[in-house]
Structure formats: C-alpha cells, structure tokens
KOLDORO-848870 format. One record per residue (C-alpha): x, y, z. Coordinates in steps of 0.1 Angstrom, whole numbers, padded with zeros to 4 digits, always signed. Layout:
BEGIN
XYZ ...
END
This chain:
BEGIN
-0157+0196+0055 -0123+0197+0054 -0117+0191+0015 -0089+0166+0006 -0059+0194+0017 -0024+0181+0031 -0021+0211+0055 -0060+0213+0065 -0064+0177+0068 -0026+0170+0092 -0034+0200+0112 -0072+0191+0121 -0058+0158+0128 -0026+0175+0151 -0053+0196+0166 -0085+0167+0175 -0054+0141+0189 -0033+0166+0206 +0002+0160+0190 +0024+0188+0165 +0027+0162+0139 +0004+0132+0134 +0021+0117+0108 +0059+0102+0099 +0075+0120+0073 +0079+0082+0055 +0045+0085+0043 +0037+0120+0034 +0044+0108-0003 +0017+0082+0000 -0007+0102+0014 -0004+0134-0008 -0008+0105-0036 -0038+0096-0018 -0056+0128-0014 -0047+0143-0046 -0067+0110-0064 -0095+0115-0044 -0098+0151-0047 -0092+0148-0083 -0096+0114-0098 -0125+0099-0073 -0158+0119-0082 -0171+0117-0046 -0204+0125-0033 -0205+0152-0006 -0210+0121+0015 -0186+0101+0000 -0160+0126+0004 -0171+0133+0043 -0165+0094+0046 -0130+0094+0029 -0117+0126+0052 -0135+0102+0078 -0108+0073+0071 -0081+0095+0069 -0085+0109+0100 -0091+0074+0119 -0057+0063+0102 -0040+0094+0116 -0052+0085+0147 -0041+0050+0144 -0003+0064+0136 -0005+0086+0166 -0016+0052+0190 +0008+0034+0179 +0039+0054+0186 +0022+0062+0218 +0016+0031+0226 +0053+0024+0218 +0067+0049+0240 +0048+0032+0272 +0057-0006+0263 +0096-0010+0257 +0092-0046+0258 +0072-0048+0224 +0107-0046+0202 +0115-0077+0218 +0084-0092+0206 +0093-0118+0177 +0077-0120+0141 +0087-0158+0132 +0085-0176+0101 +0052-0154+0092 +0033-0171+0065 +0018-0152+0041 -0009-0160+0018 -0018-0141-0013 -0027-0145-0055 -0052-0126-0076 -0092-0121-0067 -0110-0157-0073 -0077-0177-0062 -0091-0190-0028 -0067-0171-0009 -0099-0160+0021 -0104-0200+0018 -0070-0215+0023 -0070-0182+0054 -0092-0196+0071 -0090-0227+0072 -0051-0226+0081 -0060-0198+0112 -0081-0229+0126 -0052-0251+0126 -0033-0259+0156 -0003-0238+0161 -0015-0211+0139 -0033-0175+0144 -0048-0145+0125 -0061-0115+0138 -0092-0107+0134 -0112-0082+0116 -0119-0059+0146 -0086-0063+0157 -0071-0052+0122 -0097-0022+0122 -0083-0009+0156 -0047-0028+0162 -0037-0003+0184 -0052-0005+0217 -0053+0016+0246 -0022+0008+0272 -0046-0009+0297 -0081-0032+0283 -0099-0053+0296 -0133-0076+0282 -0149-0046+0283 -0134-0024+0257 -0125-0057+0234 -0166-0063+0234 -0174-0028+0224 -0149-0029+0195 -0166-0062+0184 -0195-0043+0185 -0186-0013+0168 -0174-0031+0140 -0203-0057+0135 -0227-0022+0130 -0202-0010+0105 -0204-0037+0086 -0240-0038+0090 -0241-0006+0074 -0218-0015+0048 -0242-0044+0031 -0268-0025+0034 -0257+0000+0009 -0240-0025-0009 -0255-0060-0009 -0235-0076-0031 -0205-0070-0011 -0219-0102+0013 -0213-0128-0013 -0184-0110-0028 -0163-0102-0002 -0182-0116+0039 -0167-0107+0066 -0172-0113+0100 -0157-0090+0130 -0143-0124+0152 -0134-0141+0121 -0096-0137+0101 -0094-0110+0073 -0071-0093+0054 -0040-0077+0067 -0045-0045+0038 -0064-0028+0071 -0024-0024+0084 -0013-0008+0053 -0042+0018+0050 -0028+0034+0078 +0005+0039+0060 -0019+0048+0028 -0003+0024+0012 -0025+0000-0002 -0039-0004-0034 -0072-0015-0017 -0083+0021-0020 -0078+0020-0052 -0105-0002-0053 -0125+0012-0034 -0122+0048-0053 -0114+0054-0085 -0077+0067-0088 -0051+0061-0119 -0028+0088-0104 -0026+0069-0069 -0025+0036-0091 +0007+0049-0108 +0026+0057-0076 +0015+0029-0059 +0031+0006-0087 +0066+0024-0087 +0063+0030-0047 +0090+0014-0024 +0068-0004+0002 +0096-0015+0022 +0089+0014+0049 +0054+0004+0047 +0065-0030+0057 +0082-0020+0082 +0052-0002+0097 +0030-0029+0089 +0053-0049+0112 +0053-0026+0140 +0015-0035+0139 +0019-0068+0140 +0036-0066+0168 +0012-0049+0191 -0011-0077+0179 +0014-0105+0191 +0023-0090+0224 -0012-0092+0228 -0015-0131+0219 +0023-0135+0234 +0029-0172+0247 +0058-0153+0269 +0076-0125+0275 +0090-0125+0239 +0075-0149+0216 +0045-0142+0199 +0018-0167+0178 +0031-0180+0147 +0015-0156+0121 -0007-0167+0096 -0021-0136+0069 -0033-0130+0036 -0037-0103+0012 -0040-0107-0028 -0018-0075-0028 +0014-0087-0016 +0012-0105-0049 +0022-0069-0063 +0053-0064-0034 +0070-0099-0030 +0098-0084-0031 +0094-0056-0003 +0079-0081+0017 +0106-0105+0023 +0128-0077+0029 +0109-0069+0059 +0102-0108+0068 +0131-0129+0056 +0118-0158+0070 +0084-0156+0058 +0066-0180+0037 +0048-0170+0008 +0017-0192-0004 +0008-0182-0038 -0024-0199-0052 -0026-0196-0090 -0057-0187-0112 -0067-0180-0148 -0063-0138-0151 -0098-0134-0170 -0119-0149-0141 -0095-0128-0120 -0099-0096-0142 -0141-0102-0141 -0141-0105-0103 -0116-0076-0097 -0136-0054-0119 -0170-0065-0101 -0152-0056-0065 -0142-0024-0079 -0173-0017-0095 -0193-0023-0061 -0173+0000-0037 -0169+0023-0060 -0208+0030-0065 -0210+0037-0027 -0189+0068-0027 -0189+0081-0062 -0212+0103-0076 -0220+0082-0109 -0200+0051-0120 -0178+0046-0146 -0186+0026-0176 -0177-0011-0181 -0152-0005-0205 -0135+0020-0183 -0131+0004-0154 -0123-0026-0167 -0094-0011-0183 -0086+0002-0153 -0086-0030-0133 -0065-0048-0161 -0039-0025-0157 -0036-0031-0117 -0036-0066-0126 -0007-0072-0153 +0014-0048-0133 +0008-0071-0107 +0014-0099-0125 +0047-0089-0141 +0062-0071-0108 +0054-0110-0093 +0076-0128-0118 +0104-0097-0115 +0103-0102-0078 +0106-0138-0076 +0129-0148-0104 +0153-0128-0080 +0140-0141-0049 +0153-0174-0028 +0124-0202-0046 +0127-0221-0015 +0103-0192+0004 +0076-0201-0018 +0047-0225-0022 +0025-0226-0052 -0008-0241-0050 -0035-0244-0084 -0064-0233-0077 -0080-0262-0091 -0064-0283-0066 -0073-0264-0035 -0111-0260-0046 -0111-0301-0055 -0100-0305-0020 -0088-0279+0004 -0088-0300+0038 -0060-0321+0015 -0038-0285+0007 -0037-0279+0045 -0025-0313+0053 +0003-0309+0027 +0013-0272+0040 +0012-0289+0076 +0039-0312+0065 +0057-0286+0048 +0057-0260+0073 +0061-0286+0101 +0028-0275+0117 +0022-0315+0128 -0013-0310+0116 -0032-0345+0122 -0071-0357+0110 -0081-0355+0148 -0068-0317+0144 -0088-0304+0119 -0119-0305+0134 -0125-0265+0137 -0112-0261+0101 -0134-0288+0084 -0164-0271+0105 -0159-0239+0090 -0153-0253+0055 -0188-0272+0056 -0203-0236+0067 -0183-0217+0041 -0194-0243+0011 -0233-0238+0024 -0227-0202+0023 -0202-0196-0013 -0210-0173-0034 -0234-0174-0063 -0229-0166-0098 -0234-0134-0107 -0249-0112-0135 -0229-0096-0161 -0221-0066-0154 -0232-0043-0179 -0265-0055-0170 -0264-0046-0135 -0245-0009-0140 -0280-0004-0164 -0300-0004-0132 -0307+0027-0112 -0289+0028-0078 -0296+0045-0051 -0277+0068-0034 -0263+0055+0002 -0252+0071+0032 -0239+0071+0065 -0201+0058+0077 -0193+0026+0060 -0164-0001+0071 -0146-0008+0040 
END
C-alpha cells in the first residue's frame, strides 16, 4: 500500500512504466488536491483506498501512453476537432438521453465507454486487442453493480454504448466526478476556483487519438458528439479550448436535481468509504457542488457569444425526444430525416422499457445495513 503520498505514489508509477516523470507539471496541483482529499477527507476502507491508489496509477499510465503515443504519430496534430457538440445540465436533465440518441444519428459519433476507459491505445491494434478491452470493461462493470445495485437504474452503462467524456478528465484529475465518488470538500474547493483550460486542452489531445482512430481521411475526424453534466460548471474553459463547439444545455428544476445528485453520491460513496455520511451531510455537500455550478453557468455565459448555445426544457425533451433531435438536426445542419432515425428511435423504445424506477427516500435506505464490498470496481 502505497498511502495517498505525491512522491511515493509518482515514483512507483515512474518506476512500474519505465519513465523519470509520469506526470506534466500542469496537473501536479490537481492531483496533490486529489490525494490530499482522499487521504484526508474520504474515510476509505483499506480496500477502498487500494482501489483509489489503483485509479491513480491507471491514470498515470494513461498520461505516459499518450505522450508516447504522440511521439510515434506526428500526423495526429493534424487531426481536426470540428464544431464538437457538447451536451451537458444538472443530474435528472436527460442529458444520457438526448446522448444517445444524437450518437445514433447520421453524421454523428461518440466514443464509447471502453474507449473512454482506455483512449490511449497501443501504436499497432488490431480486433484482437479492441475485443479484450470490450471485455475487460464489461467484467468491471459487472463487478461494479454487484456491490452497488442501484447504480444500474441510476447511472447503466454499457461498454459498446456512448458515455460520459469525465473518463478524459480523470486522467488530468480534474473532474468533479471523484468528488462524487468520494467524499472531498477540500478537492471540491479547488476544483471550483481551478482553471480547467489546461485540462481542456488535455482532454482534447484525447480526443484526438479517438478521431484519428474514426478518421474519414488523413486529417478529418467524425464530427463529435459528447456529454457530461459537468461542463455545466466550466462553460467558459470549454469554449476556450473549442470555439466552435456547441453547447446543448437541457434545463431542470434544482430540487429533483439536488435529490438525484445526492443519491449518486450517496451510492458510490458507500462502496469505498468506511461508514456513510448522514443525509443531512451530504446533502449539504451536494448543494454546494450544485449552486456553484449553477452560478459559475450564468457567469460564464452572460459573457459568452449566446449564439454557441442551445437550451432545451426538460419537459420538452421527455414529452418527445425523437422531436428535440429533429429540431437540433435542423439547427446544426445534420440533414437528419424520419427514414434516418431508425437506430435512434430503436434505442429510445429499449431505453423507455428499461428507465429507471422511482426510488426510496433516502434516509430510509442509509438505515439499512450494508455490506462491505470488494474487489476493483469501474467507476
């Protein structure tokens, strides 16, 4: 066990991948942020802790790939980022939805969740290595539902199906999405006042080794199509990086956002934590990530060009979404037709079989015994 130690943790990563210095300076501050909250803040279990030095290390690893992976392909600077579009608002606004269905529209892609677990592949693949990461990350999340159950209706995932494009930024240990997952005000504090725009940047750099991959040429890659609630919190860093991005924001009520946040947080948090924290706690916790959120939104885009934006009531996408995409096609000039939609009105007739059920307060549920849960876990 390495503890969560700057030096002990960057020279056991040096050391296992072979390199002086596994990490750019640009994050150190990030990642010092990171380890002091979970060595302080996060009350792991011994196995929870093991899992945490566990992710640090595979992102380290991930940051050594990709400037190696760099150095061997010149051409990937060439590779164009056009008019990403970028969809994000708070937890319950539909955002996985409106994903979705707009990756299975014509002249559209997302990456997919194995591919955002390992973005970085090795110089040369072939079927053979893409099946075993399929694999690899369909028996994580295997693993991941069975010590957390509720995590299927709140959050499913799929390794060949679209998901969230945090898994870029916690490689750069930049995203608040571990602050979900562990219990961190510290980290939560420097994340809000953090400038993300070299995080960005790196999340860029990954997104082009994922394009060159899907490249219709020798420069242009797919048009982009991603989604994260937590852009929501870094508009403004965002189209710094991509000033030709659209930004999709769907808009929801903040209590039935506060009660869902808290629930996610209250979920992942019981996997690695040695006891949870009280209702009242955490939900105090989460409102605080959320009206931060909230107000850095309306900073960043009362300063920002309107015209890169596109708001969309939740109401209106849940009354009928198939209708939202045709109104984005003709906005975004994506010549969406009927005849088109076929794959995306598939998956929406799955997706309404399989939505989410209510669920119980949760008070109620932190009152039951819980038992403790091992082994490597995805999220």
């Amino acid at each position: 066990m390495l503890g969560f130690d700057e030096q002990r943790l960057l020279g056991a990563a040096a050391a296992r991948l072979d390199v002086q210095e596994p990490l750019e300076a640009t994050f150190l501050p990030a990642f010092r942020a990171l380890i002091g909250g979970l060595r302080d803040e996060a009350r792991l279990s011994q196995v929870g802790a093991w899992r945490a030095c566990a992710r640090l290390m595979a992102a380290l690893g991930q940051r050594v790939a990709l400037a190696e992976f760099e150095r061997h392909t010149p051409e990937l600077a060439q590779v164009e980022i056009d008019s990403p579009i970028f969809v994000t608002g708070l937890p319950r606004a539909g955002t996985r939805l409106l994903h979705n269905l707009l990756a299975r529209t014509p002249g559209l892609w997302a990456p997919r969740l194995w591919e955002l677990q390992r973005p970085v592949p090795p110089v040369r693949i072939d079927e053979r290595w893409i099946d075993r990461q399929i694999q690899t990350t369909d028996s994580l999340l295997d693993q991941l539902y069975e010590a957390a159950p509720e995590l299927r209706s709140l959050h499913p995932m799929a390794a060949t199906s679209p998901d969230a494009c945090s898994w870029l930024f916690r490689n750069n240990f930049s995203s608040l999405m571990h602050a979900l997952r562990w219990y961190m005000p510290s980290y939560v504090e420097f994340m809000l006042d953090a400038d993300l725009e070299p995080a960005y940047r790196d999340h860029r750099r990954f997104l082009q080794i994922l394009a060159h991959r899907h490249r219709h040429d020798d420069h242009a890659g797919p048009r982009l199509v991603l989604e994260d609630r937590w852009h929501l919190w870094h508009l403004d860093h965002l189209l710094a990086v991509y000033p030709d991005a659209w930004v999709i924001q769907i808009q929801v009520e903040r209590e039935p956002a506060l009660s869902a946040l808290t629930r996610s947080c209250w979920t992942l948090q019981g996997i690695d934590a040695k006891r949870p924290r009280s209702p009242a706690e955490l939900r105090r916790y989460c409102a605080k990530i959320l009206d931060e959120g909230l107000a850095a939104s309306e900073r960043a885009r009362a300063g920002l060009a309107p015209g890169r934006f596109i708001d969309i009531p939740y109401a209106k996408l849940s009354a009928d979404p198939l209708a939202v995409v045709r109104s984005l096609g003709v906005r975004l000039r994506l010549g969406i037709s009927d005849a088109s939609l076929g794959e995306a009105a598939r998956w929406l007739a799955d997706y309404q079989v399989l939505a989410p059920q209510p669920r119980r307060c949760l008070a109620t549920d932190l009152a039951r015994a819980r038992a403790r849960r091992d082994g490597p876990h995805l999220h």
